[in-house]
Every structure is written in C-alpha cells, then in structure tokens.
N, C-alpha and C positions, 0 to 999 in steps of 0.2 A: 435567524436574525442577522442583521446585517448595519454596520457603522463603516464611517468613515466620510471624506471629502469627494472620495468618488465614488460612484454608487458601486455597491457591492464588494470594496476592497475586502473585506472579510466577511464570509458566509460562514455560519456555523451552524448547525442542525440543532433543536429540541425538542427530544419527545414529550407526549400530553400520555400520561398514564393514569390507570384507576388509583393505584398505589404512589402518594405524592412522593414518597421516600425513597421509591425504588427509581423514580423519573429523575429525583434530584441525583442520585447519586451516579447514572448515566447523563446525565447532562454537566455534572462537574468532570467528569472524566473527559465527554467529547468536548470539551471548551480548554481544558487541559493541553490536548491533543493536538489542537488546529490553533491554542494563539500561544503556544512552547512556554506557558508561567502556571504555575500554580496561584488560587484566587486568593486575596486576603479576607478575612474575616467581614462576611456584612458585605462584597464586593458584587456586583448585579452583574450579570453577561455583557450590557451594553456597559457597565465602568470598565471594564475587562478589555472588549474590544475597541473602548475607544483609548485606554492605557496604552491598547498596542499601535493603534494607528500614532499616537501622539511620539513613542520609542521611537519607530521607523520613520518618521514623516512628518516631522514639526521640528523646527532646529530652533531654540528656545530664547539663544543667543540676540539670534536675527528676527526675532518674533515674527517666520514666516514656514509656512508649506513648504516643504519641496518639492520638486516635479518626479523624482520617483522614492527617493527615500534610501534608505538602506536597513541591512537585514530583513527579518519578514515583512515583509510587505503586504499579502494579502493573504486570502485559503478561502477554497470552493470544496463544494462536493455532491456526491453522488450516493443516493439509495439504492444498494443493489439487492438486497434482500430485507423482507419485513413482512413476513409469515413464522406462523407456530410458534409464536413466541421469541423470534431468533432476529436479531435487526442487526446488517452488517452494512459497513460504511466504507466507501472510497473516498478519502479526503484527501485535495492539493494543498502544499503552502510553498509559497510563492518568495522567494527570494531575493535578496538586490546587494554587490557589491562592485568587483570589479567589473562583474557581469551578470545578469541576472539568471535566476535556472529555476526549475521546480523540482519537489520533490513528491513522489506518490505514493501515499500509504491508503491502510485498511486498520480494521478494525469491527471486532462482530461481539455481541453483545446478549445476556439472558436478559429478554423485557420481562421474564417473570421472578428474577433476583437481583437484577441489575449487575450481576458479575461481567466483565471483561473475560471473556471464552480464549481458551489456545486451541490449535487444533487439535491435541490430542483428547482432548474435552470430547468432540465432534466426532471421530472415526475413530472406530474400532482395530483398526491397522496397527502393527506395532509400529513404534521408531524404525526397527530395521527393513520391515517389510516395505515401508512409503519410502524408504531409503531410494531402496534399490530401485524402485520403479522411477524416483524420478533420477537417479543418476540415469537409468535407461533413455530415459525422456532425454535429457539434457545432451547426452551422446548424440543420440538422431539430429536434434536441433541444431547444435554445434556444426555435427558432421554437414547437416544440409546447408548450413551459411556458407562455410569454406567451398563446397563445391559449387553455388551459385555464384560466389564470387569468381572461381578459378572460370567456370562458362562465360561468363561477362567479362573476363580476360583484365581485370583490375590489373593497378599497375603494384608492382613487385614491393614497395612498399607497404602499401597499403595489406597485400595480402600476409605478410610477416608480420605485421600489426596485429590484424586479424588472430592469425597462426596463436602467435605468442599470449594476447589478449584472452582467446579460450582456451590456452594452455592445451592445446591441439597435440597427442602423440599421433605425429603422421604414419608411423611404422605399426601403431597398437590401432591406428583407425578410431581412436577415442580420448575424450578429457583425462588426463592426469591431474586428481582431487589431491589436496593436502594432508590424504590421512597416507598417501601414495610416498610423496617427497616434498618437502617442505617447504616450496616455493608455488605448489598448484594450486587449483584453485580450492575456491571456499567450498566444505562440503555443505550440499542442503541444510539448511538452521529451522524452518517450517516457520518463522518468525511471523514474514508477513503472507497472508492470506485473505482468503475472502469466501463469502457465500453466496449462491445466486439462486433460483429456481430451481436448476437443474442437477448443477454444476458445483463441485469445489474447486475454488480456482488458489495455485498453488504460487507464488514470485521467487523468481529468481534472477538475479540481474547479470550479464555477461561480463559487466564492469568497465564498458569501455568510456574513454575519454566524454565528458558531452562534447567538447570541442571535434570529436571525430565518433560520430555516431553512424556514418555511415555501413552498414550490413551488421549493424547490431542485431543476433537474435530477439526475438521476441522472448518478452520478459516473463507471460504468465502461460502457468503449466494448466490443461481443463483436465481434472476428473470427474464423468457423469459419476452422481449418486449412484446408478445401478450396477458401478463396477467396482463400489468398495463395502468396507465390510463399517456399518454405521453407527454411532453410538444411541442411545436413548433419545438424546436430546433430537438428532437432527432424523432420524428416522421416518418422525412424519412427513416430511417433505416426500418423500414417496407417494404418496397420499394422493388419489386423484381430486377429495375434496378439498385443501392444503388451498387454505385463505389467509390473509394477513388483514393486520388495522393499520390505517396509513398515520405514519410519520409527520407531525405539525411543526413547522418551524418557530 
C-alpha cells in the first residue's frame, strides 16, 4: 500500500494469508517496522501512513506541504525471499534533517506462525562457530579495501581514515574487535540479516562517515545454504522442488 502527496512516499508490504490472524499479526509488525510507531487501537494502515506522512510533511501552523519535510520521510522495499513458508524483507526508510540519508534493514518472518525469526531460529551453527567465520570474512574484506586503496595511491588522509575506521592492525594483518581492546570494532551481533533462494546473507557495516563513503567495504556477508549446517525451519530450501506463494500488497 502506498499514501502520501507524492506517489509512493511510503511503500509498505501486506501479506494475503489463509490464516487471517497469523497475516494480521505480520502485517502489524511490518507497518511497525517501515513507519517507526506502533498502531493505535481501530487504526487502518492507510490512517497509519498517512499520520506519518502528515509528522514529516505537513507544517500545521502554516496550513501547507513542505517540499521535503523532516524525519521519516518515506520507506520502500524489497521481497527477497517468499518460499516454504519463510518470507524475508529488505526495507528502506528514508530520512530528512540537516541532510537527508537512508537507512537499510531486513527482516524474515514464519508465514506459518507469523513469528519474527532471528537467525539463530534458521541455522544450526552455534554463536561461536558463525562467529569465527565471519570475523574470517570480515578480515579478508577489510584487508582487501586497504590494499586497493594503497594501489589506487589514495591520498594519506583518506587512507588513515580508512586505517583507523576498520580498526586495521597493520602489523597483525587484521581487524582489532572490542572483545580485543576497548575501542575496536563492533564484534558481529547477527542482528540484521536476510534470506534469499540460495543464500543467507549476513550485514555488517564498516561504519564509516556517510559524508566519506568512499572505499567503504561492502556491507553483506553471502553464505550459500550448502555450506552451513541448517535448521528445520530453513532446510527445505535445499529442495530442488522449493516454491513459494507470492506476496500481495
């Protein structure tokens, strides 16, 4: 569904289920999610998104629109998975202050209980095992920025940014994490994530400035299903017959 003065300021996804109870209660969740309020009592999606367009973007005083508004602003998304039962969402929301930014999440979801899933729901990996693989991960990737920067001959600046930003041990050849010394970086939290066809896709952001995004690693980690050890729930996706029902707005 989608409200507002311009088309499409807020997109928000809702599923059509056999189970009316189990759709309502993943649809209060994703409307949660993408317009940052919890609903009042009796309140419809469109009262909802148009409460939000009206926050951001109606100055009540001056009984007029504004031309971009402030705080959320808008939210889009994406269906990345909606097979076996598992329906996982990339959702934007859209920001406005000094300046404006976006923010990118996820979210994956039981269509046949309607619970909000974490990943350790989904794989059978312990905490420490996924640990280690993606602090591995996260090494390589780090490692690989600094050195295409240092080939591209960046200026001295910029690459102590860098340096510093991924908390780069030039002498250990690797990130120093916070369980390390108290000022490294974040260790993996598994917080946000996502699910695809193939793939679980892992985030983790290098933190840098948006103002200086330049040789930002990339944010998401891939592990194919065939290389982890999987839970109940997500197992059929291995499945060569592994169909889904589509998602109705």
């Amino acid at each position: 569904m989608t409200e507002g003065r311009r088309d499409g300021r807020f997109q928000v996804p809702q599923v059509k289920l056999p189970d009316a109870t189990v759709a309502g209660l993943i649809n209060r969740r994703i409307a949660e999610l993408m317009t940052q309020s919890e609903a009042r009592p009796g309140q419809s999606l469109r009262q909802r998104l148009r409460a939000a367009e009206l926050e951001c973007c109606y100055d009540a005083e001056a009984k007029r629109w504004m031309a971009a508004g402030s705080g959320l602003t808008g939210s889009s998304y994406a269906v990345l998975l909606n097979q076996q039962g598992l329906l996982s969402l990339a959702y934007t929301l859209e920001s406005t202050g000094a300046y404006s930014w976006e923010a990118f999440r996820h979210v994956t979801f039981d269509l046949r209980t309607g619970r909000e899933l974490q990943l350790f729901d989904l794989v059978a990996e312990s905490p420490e095992q996924l640990e280690a693989r993606m602090r591995g991960a996260i090494n390589r990737r780090f490692g690989e920025a600094l050195a295409k920067a240092r080939t591209a001959r960046v200026d001295s600046e910029t690459l102590a940014y860098m340096t510093e930003t991924l908390h780069w041990n030039q002498q250990a050849g690797r990130v120093r994490f916070g369980t390390e010394i108290e000022d490294g970086a974040s260790p993996p939290d598994f917080q946000d994530f996502a699910l695809t066809p193939k793939q679980l896709l892992i985030f983790y952001s290098a933190g840098f400035h948006r103002l200086r995004p330049s040789g930002e690693p990339d944010a998401t980690y891939r592990f194919p299903y065939t290389r982890l050890r999987l839970s109940p729930l997500l197992q059929p996706l291995l499945l060569p017959e592994a169909v889904g029902k589509s998602v109705k707005k």
